[in-house]
C-alpha positions in Angstrom: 0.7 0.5 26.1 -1.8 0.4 23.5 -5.0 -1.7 24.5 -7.2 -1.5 21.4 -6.3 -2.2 17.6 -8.7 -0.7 14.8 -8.7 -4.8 14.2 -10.6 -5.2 17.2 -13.3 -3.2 16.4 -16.3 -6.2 16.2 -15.2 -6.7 19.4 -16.2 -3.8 21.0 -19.2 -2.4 18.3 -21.4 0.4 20.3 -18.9 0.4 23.1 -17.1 3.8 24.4 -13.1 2.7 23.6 -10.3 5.1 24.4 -6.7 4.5 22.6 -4.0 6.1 20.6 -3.4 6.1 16.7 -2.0 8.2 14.0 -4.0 11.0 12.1 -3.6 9.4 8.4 -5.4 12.4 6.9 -7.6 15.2 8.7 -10.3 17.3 6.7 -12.6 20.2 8.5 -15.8 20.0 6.5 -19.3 22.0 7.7 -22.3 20.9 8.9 -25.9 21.6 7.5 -25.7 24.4 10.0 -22.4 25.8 9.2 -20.5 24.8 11.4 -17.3 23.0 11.2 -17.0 19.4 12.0 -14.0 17.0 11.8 -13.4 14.1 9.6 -10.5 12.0 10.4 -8.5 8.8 9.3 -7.2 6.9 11.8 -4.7 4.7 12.0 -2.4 1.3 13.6 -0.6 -1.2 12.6 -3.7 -3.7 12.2 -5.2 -1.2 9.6 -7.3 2.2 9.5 -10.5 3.5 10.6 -13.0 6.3 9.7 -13.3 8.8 12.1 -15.8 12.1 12.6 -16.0 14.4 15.5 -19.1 16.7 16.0 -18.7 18.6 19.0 -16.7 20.9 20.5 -14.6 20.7 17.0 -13.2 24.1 17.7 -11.3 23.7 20.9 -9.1 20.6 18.9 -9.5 22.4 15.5 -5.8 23.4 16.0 -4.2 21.2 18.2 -3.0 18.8 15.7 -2.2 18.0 11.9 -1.8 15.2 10.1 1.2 12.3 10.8 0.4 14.1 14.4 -0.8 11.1 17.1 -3.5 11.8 19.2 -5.3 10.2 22.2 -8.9 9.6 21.5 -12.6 8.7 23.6 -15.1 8.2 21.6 -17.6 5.8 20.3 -17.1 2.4 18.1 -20.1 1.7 16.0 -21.4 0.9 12.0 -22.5 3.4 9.2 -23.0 1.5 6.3 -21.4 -1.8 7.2 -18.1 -0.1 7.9 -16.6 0.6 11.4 -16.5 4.3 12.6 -15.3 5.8 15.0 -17.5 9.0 16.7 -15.1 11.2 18.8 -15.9 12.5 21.9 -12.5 14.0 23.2 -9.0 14.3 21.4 -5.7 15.3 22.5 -2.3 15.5 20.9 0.0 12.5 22.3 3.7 13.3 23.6 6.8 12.4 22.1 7.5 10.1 24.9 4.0 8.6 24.9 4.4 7.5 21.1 5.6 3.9 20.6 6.1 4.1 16.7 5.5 0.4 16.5 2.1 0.5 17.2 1.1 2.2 14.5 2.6 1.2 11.2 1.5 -2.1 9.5 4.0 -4.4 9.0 3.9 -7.9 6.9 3.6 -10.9 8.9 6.3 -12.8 6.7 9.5 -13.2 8.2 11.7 -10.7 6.4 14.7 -12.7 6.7 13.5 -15.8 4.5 12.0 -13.7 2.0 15.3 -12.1 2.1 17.3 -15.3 1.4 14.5 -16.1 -1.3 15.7 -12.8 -3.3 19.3 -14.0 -2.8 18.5 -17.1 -4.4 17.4 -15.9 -7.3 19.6 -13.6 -8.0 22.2 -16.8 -7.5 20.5 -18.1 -10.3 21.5 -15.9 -13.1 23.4 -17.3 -15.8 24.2 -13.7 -17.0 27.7 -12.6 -15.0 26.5 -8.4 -15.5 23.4 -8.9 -14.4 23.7 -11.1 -11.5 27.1 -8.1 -10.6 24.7 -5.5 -10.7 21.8 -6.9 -8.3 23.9 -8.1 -5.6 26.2 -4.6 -6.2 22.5 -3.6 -4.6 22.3 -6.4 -1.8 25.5 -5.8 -0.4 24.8 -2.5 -0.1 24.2 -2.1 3.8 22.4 1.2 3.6 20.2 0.4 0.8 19.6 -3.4 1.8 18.0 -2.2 5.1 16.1 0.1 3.3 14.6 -2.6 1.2 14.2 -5.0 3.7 11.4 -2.2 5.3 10.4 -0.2 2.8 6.3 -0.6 1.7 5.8 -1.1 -2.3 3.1 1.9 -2.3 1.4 4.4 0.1 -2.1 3.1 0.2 -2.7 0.8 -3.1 -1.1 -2.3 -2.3 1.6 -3.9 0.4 0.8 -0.5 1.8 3.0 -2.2 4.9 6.7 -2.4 6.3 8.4 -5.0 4.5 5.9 -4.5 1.5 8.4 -3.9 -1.2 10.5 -7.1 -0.2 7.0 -9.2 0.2 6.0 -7.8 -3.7 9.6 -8.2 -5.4 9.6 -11.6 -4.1 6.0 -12.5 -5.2 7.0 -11.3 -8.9 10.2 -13.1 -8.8 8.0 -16.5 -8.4 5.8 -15.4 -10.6 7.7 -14.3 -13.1 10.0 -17.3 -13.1 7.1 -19.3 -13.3 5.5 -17.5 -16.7 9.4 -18.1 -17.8 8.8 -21.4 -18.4 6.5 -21.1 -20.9 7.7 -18.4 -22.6 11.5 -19.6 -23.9 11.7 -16.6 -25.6 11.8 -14.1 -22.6 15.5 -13.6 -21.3 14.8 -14.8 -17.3 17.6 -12.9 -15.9 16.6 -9.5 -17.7 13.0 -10.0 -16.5 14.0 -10.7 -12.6 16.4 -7.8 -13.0 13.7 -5.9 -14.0 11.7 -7.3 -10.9 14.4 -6.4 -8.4 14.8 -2.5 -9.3 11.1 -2.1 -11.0 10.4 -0.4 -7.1 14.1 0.0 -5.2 12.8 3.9 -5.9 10.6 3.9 -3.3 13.1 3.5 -0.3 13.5 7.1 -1.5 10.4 8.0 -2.7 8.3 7.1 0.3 8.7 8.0 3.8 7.5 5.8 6.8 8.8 6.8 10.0 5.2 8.1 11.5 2.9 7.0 8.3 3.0 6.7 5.3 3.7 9.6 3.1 5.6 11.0 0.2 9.2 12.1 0.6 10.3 16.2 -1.3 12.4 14.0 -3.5 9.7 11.4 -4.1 7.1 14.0 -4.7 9.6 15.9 -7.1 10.7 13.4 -8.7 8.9 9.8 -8.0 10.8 6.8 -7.9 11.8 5.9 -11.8 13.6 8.8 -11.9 15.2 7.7 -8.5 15.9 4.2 -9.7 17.4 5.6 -12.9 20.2 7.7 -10.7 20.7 4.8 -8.2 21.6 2.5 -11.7 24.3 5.0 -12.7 25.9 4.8 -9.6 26.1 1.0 -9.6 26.8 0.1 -12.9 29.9 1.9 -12.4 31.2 -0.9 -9.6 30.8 -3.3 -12.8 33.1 -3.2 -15.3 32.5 -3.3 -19.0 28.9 -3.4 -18.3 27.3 -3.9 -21.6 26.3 -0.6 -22.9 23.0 -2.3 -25.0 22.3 -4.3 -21.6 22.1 -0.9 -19.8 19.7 0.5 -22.3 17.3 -2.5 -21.6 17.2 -1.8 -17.9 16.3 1.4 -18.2 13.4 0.8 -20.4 12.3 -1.9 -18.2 11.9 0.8 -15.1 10.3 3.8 -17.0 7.7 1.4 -18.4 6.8 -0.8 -16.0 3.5 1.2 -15.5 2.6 0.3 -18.8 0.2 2.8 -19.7 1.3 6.8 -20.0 -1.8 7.5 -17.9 -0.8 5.4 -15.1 2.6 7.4 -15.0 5.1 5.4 -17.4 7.4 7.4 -19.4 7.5 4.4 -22.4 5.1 1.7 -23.2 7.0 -1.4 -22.9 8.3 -2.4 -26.3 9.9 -5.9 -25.8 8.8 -9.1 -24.3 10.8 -8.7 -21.0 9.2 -5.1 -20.5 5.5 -6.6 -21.1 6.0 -9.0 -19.1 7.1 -7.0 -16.2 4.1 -4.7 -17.1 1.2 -7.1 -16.5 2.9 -8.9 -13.6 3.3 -6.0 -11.8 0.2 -5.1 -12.4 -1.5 -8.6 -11.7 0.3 -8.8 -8.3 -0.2 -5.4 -7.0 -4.0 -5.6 -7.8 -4.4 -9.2 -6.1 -3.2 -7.5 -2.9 -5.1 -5.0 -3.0 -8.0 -7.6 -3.4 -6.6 -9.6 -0.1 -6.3 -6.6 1.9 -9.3 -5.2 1.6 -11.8 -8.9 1.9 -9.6 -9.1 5.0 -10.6 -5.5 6.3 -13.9 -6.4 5.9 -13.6 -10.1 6.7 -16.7 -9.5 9.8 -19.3 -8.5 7.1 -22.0 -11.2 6.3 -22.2 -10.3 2.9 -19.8 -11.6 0.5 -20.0 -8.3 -1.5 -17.1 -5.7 0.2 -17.5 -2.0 0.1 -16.3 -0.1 -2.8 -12.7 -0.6 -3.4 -11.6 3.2 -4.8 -8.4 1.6 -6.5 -10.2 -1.0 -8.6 -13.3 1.4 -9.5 -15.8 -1.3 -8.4 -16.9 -3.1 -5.4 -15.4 -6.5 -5.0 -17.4 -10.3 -4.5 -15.3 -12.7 -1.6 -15.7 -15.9 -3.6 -14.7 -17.7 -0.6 -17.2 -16.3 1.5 -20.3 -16.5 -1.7 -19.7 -20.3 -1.8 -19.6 -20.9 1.7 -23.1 -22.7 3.2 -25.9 -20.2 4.3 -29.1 -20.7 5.6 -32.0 -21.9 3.9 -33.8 -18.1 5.2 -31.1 -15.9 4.5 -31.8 -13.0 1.4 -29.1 -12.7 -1.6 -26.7 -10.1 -0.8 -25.8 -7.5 -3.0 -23.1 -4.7 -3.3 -24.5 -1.3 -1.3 -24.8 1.7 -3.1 -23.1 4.9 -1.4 -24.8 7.4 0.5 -23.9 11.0 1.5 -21.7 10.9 4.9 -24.1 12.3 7.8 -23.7 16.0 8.8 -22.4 17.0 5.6 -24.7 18.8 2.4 -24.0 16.1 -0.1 -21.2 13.5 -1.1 -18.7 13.3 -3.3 -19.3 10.6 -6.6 -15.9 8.3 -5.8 -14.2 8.8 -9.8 -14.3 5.2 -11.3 -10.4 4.4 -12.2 -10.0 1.2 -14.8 -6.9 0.2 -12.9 -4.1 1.6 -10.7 -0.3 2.0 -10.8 1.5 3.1 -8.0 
């Protein structure tokens, strides 16, 4: 049984741990000298940690890839007010020593009221086709249980089993909230919208070891998936408005909202906006909760740079709390080069993210 969690980290700073995780990704970069050296992410269900391993790189070099899970030894310390993790030895784990549970995140909701909640809703339609359609989804058995675990994304946001159901049900709130004070926006088009904006990525992502891109996803992402999945049931309801069907389909291959961020239409009517910026909106204040609770043990209020954002982010929460009198004004840290390598890379500044 696993013992230590990347989430228990502060707990043993400057401490020799040994434990189990996932490879996430696995880069062989070279030292001033030459020689190779390994740079890892690692990974468990309570998050991911930053890994490098100096010595005696080339009797491992081979032994494993990534998704691979691997025992490590090695030391738990700080570079730049982030955990890492210095290896000292590595081997690959054992199909029988793998418990897969230990090792993918997974939302802390319980699944089967945020279940019901999406039921509800969808009880609520006042439209007879769309309300037909969504629960010609939910009653599928295969592709309910796939939507009960699926994550909304790979890294960006609810990055986490049960991720897509925690997001679609956020949106639905939200969104049935904004209704209100926009009479003009059909509600059941917009939630409708909300429900299938994602049901792609049952297909499109796979998350049995990690989390990583299916050959279908990668081929053909998930709005093209969603489109195919939407032929199939609109032909369980009949005399499905043929205008009504054109409506969905905008809604899912502009819901990125920007051609850069991979939509195939700008949205062009109120419902399609609408699902636009509160996709957006939600996925990029998870993103924000995720990553001030990675870094919940720093002092500073500032967090590391967040890659998906293009900036680093301030914990209001933790700016307005009390300090002492003595204590100096943080301020976000500028990035240095990684030890042992010639130089690093400049992070590329994004204006937003769409996954």
């Amino acid at each position: 049984m696993k013992e230590f969690y990347i989430c228990d980290c502060t707990r043993h700073e400057n401490k020799i741990i040994t434990s189990n995780f996932v490879v996430v990704s696995k880069q062989i970069k070279p030292k001033k000298t030459g020689e190779p050296y390994l740079a890892l992410t690692l990974g468990d269900r309570s998050g991911q940690l930053e890994a490098k391993m100096w010595d005696n790189v080339e009797e491992v070099l081979n032994v494993f890839e990534q998704d691979d899970f691997v025992k490590v030894k090695g030391l738990v310390n700080k570079y730049k007010n982030r955990f890492q993790l210095t290896i000292h030895k590595l081997r690959k784990l054992g199909e029988t020593e793998i418990e897969f549970s230990e090792y993918l995140p997974k939302t802390t909701k319980n699944v089967d009221e945020l279940w019901q909640s999406l039921a509800d809703f969808i009880a609520s339609f006042q439209n007879p086709h769309l309300k037909a359609l969504v629960q010609a989804f939910m009653s599928d058995p295969e592709i309910a249980a796939a939507y009960r675990n699926a994550p909304a994304a790979k890294t960006l946001h609810h990055a986490y089993i049960g991720g897509l159901l925690d997001h679609v049900v956020s949106l639905c709130r939200s969104c049935d909230l904004v209704c209100r004070n926009y009479p003009q926006v059909n509600r059941d088009l917009l939630l409708t919208g909300v429900f299938l904006h994602d049901i792609g990525k049952i297909h499109e992502l796979a998350y049995n070891r990690s989390f990583s891109y299916t050959t279908r996803g990668q081929l053909l992402g998930h709005m093209i998936i969603e489109l195919e999945m939407l032929q199939v049931k609109l032909a369980l309801v009949p005399d499905f408005p043929a205008e009504l069907k054109i409506l969905i389909e905008h809604l899912i291959i502009s819901h990125h909202g920007q051609y850069e961020f991979g939509s195939l239409k700008l949205p062009m009517f109120p419902e399609a906006l609408l699902l636009h910026y509160m996709d957006d909106l939600d996925s990029k204040m998870e993103a924000m909760r995720a990553h001030f609770e990675r870094e919940a043990d720093l002092e500073s209020p500032w967090t590391s740079y967040n890659a998906s954002l293009g900036r680093p982010l301030l914990n209001s929460t933790k700016f307005l709390t009390p300090k002492p009198a003595a204590a100096a004004e943080d301020s976000p840290a500028e990035p240095e080069p990684e030890p042992g390598s010639e130089s690093s890379e400049a992070t590329p500044i994004l204006p937003g993210f769409k996954s």
